[in-house]
C-alpha positions as a Markdown table, in Angstrom:
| # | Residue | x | y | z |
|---|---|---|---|---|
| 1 | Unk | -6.6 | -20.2 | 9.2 |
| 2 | Unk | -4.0 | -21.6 | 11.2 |
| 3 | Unk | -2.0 | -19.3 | 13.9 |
| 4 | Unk | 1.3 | -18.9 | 11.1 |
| 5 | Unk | -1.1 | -17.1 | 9.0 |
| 6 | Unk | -2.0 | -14.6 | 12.1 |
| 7 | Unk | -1.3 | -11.3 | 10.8 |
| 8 | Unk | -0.7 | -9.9 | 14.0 |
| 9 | Unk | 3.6 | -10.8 | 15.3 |
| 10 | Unk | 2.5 | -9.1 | 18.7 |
| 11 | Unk | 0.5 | -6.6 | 20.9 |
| 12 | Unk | 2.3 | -3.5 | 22.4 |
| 13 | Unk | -0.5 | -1.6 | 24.7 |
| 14 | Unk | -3.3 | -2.2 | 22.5 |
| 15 | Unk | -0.8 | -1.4 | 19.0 |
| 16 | Unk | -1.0 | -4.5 | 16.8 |
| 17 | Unk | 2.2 | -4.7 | 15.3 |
| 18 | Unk | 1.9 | -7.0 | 12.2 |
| 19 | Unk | 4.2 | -8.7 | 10.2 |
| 20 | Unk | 3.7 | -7.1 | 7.1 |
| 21 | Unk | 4.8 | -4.1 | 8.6 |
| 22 | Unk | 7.9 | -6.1 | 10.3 |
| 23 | Unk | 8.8 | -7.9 | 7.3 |
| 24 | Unk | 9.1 | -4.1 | 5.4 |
| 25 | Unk | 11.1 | -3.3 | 7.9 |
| 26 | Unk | 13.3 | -6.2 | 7.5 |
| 27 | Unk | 13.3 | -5.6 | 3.8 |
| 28 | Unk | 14.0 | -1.6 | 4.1 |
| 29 | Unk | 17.3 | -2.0 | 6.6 |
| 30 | Unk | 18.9 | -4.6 | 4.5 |
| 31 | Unk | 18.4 | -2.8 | 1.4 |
| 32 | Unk | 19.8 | 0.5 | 2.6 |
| 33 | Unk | 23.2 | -1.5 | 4.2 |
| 34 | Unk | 23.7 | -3.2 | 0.2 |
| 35 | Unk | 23.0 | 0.1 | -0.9 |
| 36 | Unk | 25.3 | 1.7 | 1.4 |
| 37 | Unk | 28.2 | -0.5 | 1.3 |
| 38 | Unk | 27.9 | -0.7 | -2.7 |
| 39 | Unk | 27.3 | 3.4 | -2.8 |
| 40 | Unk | 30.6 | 4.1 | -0.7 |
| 41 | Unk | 33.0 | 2.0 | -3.1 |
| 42 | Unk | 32.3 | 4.7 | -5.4 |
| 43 | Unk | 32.9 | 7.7 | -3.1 |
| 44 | Unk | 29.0 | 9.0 | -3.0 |
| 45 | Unk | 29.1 | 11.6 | -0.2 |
| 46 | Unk | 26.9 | 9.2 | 3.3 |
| 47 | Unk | 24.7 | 11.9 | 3.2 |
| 48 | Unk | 23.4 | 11.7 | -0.4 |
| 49 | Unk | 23.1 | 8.3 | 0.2 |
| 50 | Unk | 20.6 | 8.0 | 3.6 |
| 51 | Unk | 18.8 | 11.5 | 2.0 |
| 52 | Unk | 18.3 | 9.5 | -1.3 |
| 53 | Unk | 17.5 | 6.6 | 0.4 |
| 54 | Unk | 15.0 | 8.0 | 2.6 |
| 55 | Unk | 13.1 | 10.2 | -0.1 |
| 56 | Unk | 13.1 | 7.1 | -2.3 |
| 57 | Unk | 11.4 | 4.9 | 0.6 |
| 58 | Unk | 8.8 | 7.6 | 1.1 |
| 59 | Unk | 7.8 | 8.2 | -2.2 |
| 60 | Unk | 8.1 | 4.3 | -3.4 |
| 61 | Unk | 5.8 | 3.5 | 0.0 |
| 62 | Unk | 3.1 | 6.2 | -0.9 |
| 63 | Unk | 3.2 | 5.2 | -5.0 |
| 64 | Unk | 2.5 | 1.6 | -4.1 |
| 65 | Unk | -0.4 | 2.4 | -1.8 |
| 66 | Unk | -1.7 | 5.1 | -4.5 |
| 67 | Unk | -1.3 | 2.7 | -7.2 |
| 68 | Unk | -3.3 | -0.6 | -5.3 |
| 69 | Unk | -5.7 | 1.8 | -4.3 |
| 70 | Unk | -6.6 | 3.3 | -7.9 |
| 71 | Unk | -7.1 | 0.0 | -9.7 |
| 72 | Unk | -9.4 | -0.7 | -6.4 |
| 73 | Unk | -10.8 | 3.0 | -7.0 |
| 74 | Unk | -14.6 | 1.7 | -6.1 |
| 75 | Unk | -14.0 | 0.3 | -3.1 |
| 76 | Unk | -11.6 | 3.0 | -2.0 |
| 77 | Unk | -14.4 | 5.7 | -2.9 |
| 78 | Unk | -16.7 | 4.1 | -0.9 |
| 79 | Unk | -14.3 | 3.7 | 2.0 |
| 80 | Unk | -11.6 | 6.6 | 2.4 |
| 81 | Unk | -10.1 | 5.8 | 5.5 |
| 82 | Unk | -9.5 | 2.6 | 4.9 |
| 83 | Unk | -6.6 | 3.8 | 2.3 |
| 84 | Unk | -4.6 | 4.6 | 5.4 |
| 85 | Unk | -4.5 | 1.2 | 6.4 |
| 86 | Unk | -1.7 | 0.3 | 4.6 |
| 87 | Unk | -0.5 | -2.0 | 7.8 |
| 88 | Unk | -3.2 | -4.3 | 6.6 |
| 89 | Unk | -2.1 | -4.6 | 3.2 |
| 90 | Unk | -2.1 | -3.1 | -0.4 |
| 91 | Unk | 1.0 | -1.7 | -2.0 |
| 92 | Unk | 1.6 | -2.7 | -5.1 |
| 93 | Unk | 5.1 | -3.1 | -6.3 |
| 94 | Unk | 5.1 | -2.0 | -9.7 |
| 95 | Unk | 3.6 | 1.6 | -8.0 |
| 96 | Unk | 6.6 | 1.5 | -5.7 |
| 97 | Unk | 9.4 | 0.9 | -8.3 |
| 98 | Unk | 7.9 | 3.6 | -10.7 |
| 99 | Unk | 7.0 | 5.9 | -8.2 |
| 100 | Unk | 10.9 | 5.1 | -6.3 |
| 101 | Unk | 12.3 | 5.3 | -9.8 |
| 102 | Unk | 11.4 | 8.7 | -10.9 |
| 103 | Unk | 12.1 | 10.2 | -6.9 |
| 104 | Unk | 15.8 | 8.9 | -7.7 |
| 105 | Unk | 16.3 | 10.1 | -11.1 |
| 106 | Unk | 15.0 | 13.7 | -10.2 |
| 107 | Unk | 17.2 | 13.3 | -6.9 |
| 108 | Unk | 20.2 | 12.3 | -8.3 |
| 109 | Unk | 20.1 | 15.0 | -10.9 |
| 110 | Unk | 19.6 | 17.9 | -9.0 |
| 111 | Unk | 22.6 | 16.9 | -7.2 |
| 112 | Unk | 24.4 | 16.1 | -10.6 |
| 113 | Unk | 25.1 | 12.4 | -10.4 |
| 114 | Unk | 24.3 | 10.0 | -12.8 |
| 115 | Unk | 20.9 | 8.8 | -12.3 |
| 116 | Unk | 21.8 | 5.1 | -14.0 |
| 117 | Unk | 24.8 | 4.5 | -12.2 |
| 118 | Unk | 22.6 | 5.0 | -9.0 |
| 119 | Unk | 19.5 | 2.8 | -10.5 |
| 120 | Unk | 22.2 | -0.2 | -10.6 |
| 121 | Unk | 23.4 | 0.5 | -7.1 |
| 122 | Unk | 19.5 | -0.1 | -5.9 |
| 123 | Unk | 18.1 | -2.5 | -8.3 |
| 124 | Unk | 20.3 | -5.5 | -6.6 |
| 125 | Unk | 19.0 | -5.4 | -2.9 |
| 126 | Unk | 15.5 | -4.2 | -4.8 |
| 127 | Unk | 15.4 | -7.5 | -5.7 |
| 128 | Unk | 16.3 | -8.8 | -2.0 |
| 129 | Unk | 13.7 | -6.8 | -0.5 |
| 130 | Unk | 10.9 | -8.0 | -2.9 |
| 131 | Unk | 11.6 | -11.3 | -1.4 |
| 132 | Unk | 11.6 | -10.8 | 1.9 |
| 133 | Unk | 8.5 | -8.5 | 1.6 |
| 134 | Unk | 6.5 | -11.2 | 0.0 |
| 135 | Unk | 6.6 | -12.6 | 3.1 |
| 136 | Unk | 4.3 | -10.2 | 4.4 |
| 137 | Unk | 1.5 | -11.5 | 1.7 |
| 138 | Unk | 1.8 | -14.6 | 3.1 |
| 139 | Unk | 1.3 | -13.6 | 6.9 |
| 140 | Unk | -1.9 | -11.5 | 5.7 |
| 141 | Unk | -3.3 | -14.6 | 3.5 |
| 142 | Unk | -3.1 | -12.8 | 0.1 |
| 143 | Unk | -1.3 | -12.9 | -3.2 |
| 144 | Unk | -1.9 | -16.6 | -3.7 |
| 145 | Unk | -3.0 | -18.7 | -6.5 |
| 146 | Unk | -6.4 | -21.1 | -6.7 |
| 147 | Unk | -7.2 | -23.6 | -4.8 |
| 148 | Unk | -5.0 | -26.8 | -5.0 |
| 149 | Unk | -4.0 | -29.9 | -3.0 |
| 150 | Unk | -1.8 | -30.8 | -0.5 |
| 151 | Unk | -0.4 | -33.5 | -2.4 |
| 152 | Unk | 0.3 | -31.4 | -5.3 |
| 153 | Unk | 2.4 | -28.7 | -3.0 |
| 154 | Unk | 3.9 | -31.9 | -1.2 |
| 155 | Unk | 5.0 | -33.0 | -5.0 |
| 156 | Unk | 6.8 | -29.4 | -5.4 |
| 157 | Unk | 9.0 | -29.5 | -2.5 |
| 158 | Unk | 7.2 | -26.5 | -0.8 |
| 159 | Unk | 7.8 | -26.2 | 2.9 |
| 160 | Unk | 5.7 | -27.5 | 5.3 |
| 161 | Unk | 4.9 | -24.7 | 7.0 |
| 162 | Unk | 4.4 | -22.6 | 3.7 |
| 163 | Unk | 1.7 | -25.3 | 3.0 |
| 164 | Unk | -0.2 | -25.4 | 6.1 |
| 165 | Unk | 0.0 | -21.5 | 6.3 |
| 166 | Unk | -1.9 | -21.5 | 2.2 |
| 167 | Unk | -4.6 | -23.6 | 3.8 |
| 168 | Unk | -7.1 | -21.0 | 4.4 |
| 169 | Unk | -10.8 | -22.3 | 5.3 |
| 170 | Unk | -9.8 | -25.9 | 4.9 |
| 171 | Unk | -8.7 | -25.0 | 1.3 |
| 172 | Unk | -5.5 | -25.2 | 0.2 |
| 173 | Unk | -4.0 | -22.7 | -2.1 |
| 174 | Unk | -0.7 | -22.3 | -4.9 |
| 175 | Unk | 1.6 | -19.7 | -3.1 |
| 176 | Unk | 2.6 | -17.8 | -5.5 |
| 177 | Unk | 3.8 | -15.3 | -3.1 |
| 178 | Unk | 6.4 | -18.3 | -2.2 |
| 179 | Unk | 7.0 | -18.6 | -5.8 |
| 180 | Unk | 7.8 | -15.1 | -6.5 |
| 181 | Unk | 10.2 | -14.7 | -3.5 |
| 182 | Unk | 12.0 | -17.8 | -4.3 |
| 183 | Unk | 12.5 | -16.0 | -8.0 |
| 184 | Unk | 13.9 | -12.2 | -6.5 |
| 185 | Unk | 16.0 | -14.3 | -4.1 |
| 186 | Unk | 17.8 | -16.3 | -6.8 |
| 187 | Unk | 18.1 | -13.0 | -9.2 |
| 188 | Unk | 19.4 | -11.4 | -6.2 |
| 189 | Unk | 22.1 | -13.8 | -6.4 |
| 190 | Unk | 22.8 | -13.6 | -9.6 |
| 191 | Unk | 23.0 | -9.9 | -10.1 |
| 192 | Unk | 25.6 | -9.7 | -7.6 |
| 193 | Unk | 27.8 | -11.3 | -9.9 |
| 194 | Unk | 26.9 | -9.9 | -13.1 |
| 195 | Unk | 27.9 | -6.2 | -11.6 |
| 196 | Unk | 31.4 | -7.8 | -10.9 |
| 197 | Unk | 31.7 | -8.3 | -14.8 |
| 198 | Unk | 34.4 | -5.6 | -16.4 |
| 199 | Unk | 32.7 | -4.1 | -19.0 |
| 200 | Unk | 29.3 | -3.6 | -17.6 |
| 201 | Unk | 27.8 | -0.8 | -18.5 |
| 202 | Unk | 25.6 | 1.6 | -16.7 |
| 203 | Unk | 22.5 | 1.3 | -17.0 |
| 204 | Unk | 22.4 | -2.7 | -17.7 |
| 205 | Unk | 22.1 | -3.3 | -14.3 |
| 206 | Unk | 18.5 | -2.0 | -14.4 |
| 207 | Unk | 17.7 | -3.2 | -17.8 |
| 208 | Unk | 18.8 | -6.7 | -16.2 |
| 209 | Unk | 16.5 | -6.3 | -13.3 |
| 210 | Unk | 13.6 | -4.9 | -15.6 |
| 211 | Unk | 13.9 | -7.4 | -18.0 |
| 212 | Unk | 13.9 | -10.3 | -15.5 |
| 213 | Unk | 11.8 | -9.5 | -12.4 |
| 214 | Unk | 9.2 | -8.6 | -15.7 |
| 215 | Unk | 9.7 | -12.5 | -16.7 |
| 216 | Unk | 8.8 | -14.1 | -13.8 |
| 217 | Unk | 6.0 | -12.0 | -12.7 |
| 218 | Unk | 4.1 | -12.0 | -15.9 |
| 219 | Unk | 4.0 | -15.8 | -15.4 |
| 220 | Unk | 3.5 | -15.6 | -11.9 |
| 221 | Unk | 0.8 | -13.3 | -11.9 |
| 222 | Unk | -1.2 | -15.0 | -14.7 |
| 223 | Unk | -1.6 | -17.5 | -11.4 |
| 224 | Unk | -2.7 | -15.8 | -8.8 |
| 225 | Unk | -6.6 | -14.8 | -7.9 |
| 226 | Unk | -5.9 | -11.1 | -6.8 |
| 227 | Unk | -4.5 | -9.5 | -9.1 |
| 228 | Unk | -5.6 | -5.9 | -10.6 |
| 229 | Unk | -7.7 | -5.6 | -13.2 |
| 230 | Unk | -7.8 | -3.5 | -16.5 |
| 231 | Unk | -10.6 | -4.4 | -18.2 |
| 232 | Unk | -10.0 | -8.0 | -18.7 |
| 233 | Unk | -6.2 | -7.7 | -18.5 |
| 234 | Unk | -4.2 | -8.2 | -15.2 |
| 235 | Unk | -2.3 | -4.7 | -14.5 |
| 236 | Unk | 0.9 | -6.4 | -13.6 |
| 237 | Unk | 0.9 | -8.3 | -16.7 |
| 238 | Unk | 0.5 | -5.4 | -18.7 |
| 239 | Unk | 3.3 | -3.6 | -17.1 |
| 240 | Unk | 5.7 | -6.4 | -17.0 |
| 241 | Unk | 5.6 | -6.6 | -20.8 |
| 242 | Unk | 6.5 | -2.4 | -20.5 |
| 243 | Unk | 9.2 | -3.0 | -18.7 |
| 244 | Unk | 10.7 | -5.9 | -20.2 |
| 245 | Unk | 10.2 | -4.5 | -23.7 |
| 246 | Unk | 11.8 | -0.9 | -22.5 |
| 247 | Unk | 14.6 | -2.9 | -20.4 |
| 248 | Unk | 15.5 | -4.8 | -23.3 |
| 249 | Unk | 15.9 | -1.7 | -25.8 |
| 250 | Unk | 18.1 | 0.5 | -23.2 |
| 251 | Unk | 20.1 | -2.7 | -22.6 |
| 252 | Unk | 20.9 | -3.5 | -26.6 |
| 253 | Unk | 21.3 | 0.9 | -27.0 |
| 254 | Unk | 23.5 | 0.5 | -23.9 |
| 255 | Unk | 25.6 | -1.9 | -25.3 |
| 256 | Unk | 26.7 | -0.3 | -28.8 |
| 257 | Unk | 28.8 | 2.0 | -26.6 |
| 258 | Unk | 32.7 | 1.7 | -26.9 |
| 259 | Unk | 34.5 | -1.0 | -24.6 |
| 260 | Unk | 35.5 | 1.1 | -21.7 |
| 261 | Unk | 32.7 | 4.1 | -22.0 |
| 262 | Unk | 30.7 | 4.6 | -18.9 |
| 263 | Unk | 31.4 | 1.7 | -17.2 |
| 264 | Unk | 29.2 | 0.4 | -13.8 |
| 265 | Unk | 32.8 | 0.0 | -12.1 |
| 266 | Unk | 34.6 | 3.1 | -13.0 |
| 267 | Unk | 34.9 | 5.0 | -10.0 |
C-alpha cells in the first residue's frame, strides 16, 4: 500500500486524525454554505437553517453507522466497541440519507415549513458532499471494485495517482469509489441548473436526485467487492431500485399540478 493510501493525514499528541474524518468535514462545511446561501433566498429564519442542519448531520451520521453496522450484524455482535470506530470507516450512505431525510421532514414540520421545498434546498450540495466524501473510501482502501490492470485504468484516463493509490498488495483494483464521485460531481452540476428552470416544482428536485444518484449506484455497486449483502442481493442495489421507482412516481404526481402551483422558486 503505497503512503497516498495512508489513512492517517497527521498525528496531534498521539490523536490520529484521518482523512476520512477530514474529507467529512470538508463535505459537511460546504454543504451547509450551498445550503445556507440557497435557504436565505427564500427568507428561512438563519437559525432554522444551522438547527436543521445540525440535527440533520447528527442523525444522518448515526443512521449511516447503524445501518453498515446491521447488515455486518455478526461481526458487530462479536465486537461492540468496534461500532464506535466510525473514524476508521463504515457509514453507509443510503442509512444517512434515509435516516437525514426523515430528521428533516419531522423538523421542518414541527416548525411548519414545507418539508419538500427544504428536501430540494439539500439534495444539490447532497450530491457535492457524496463526492468529496468518497474520497475518504479511497484514503482507507475500500469501496473498490476487483482486481484489474494498470493498463486497463491507464486506457480509462484515471489519474495517476488514483491508480497507484488502488494498488493494494501489488494488486491493482477498479475504483469505483473514483467512479461514483466523478458521477455526484457531474449531477451536482447539473442540478444546479435544473433548479433555475421556472416551473419547477417542489419536490422534483428530490425525485431528480433520487431517481439519478439511484442510476448510477445500482451499476456502480454491481462492481464493487464490498458491498452489503441480503441474502444473495447487494443492499444498495435493492434500495436504489426503491428510490428510483418512488422518485419517479412523486416526480410524474408532481407534475400533473397546474403551471404556477407550488413552485421551487416562489418565494
Amino acid at each position: 500500500m503505497g503512503d497516498i493510501m495512508n489513512p492517517v493525514a497527521f498525528t496531534i499528541y498521539n490523536i490520529e486524525i484521518r482523512w476520512y474524518s477530514i474529507m467529512l468535514l470538508i463535505a459537511i462545511v460546504l454543504g451547509f454554505f450551498i445550503i445556507f446561501k440557497e435557504a436565505k433566498k427564500f427568507n428561512y429564519p438563519t437559525e432554522f437553517i444551522v438547527n436543521l442542519f445540525f440535527w440533520v448531520i447528527v442523525f444522518g451520521l448515526v443512521g449511516a453507522r447503524i445501518y453498515y453496522c446491521l447488515f455486518n450484524f455478526q461481526f458487530y455482535s462479536e465486537n461492540v466497541f468496534d461500532v464506535f470506530k466510525v473514524w476508521e470507516g463504515g457509514l453507509a450512505i443510503h442509512g444517512g440519507i434515509i435516516a437525514g431525510f426523515i430528521t428533516l421532514y419531522y423538523y421542518s414540520k414541527f416548525h411548519d415549513v414545507n418539508p419538500f421545498k427544504i428536501t430540494d434546498i439539500v439534495v444539490v450540495p447532497l450530491l457535492l458532499g457524496q463526492a468529496i466524501g468518497r474520497w475518504g473510501n479511497f484514503f482507507n482502501g475500500e469501496a473498490h471494485g476487483a482486481a484489474t490492470t494498470y493498463y486497463h485504468l491507464k486506457e480509462l484516463h484515471i489519474p495517476e495517482k488514483v491508480i497507484e493509490g488502488m494498488k493494494i498488495g501489488n494488486v491493482y483494483y477498479q475504483p469505483t469509489f473514483f467512479y461514483e464521485s466523478i458521477y455526484c460531481l457531474i449531477g451536482f452540476i447539473i442540478l444546479l441548473f435544473v433548479r433555475r428552470i421556472p416551473h419547477l416544482k417542489r419536490g422534483q428536485l428530490t425525485c431528480l436526485y433520487m431517481m439519478y444518484y439511484s442510476v448510477g449506484r445500482f451499476f456502480i455497486e454491481a462492481m464493487r467487492t464490498d458491498s452489503l449483502m441480503l441474502g444473495g442481493f447487494r443492499v444498495a442495489q435493492l434500495v436504489s431500485i426503491v428510490l428510483f421507482v418512488t422518485g419517479l412516481v412523486i416526480f410524474i404526481v408532481l407534475s400533473r399540478k397546474g403551471k404556477f402551483e407550488d413552485l421551487y422558486n416562489e418565494a
